[in-house]
N, C-alpha and C positions, 0 to 999 in steps of 0.2 A: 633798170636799177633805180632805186629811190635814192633821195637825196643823202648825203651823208650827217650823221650826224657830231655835232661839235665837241669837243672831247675839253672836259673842265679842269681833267686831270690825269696824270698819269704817274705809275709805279711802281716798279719792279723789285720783285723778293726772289731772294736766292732760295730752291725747292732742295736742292742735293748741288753736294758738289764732285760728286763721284758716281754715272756721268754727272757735270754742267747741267742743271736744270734750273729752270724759274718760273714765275710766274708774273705776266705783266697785266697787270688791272687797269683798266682807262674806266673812267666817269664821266658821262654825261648828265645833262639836266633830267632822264627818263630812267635809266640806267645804271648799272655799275656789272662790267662784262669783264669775264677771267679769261687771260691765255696761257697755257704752258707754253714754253719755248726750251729748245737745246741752246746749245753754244753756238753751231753753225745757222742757226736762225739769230740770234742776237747778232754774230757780226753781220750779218747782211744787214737786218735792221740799222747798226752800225752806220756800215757805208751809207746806205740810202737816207740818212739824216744829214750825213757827212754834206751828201748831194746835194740833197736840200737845203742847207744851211751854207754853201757857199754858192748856189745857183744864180747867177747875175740879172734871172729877169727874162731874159731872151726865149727860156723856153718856155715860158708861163702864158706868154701873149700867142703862143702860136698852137691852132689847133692840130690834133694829133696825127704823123704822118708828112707835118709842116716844119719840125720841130729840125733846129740844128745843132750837130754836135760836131765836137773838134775833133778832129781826122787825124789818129798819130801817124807822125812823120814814117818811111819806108825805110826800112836798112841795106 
């Protein structure tokens, strides 16, 4: 897999809303790439920023397989 490339920009347009569809456009310095997306693709996207944006660090340092996560308690 090649490196990733750095995204300069990002933007999402509403395509329909009968289904939910869009379009998220990222820009890079080489590029400017289109995605269609649903609704059940946006919330995942969703969470996974969610994720990202409150992640403490801990699992950034640890290579994959290494990595810890909170264990919900048992009922």
């Amino acid at each position: 897999m090649t490196d990733p490339q750095k995204a300069t920009e990002v933007s999402v347009l509403t395509r329909s809303t009968e289904p939910l569809t869009g379009i998220v456009q990222v820009n890079t310095a080489d590029a400017e790439i289109e995605f269609e997306i649903t609704e059940d693709i946006a919330h995942k996207i969703c969470i996974d920023l969610e994720r990202f944006l409150t992640d403490d660090g801990s699992r950034a340092s640890k290579p994959p397989g290494k990595r810890r996560f909170r264990q919900r308690p048992r009922e």
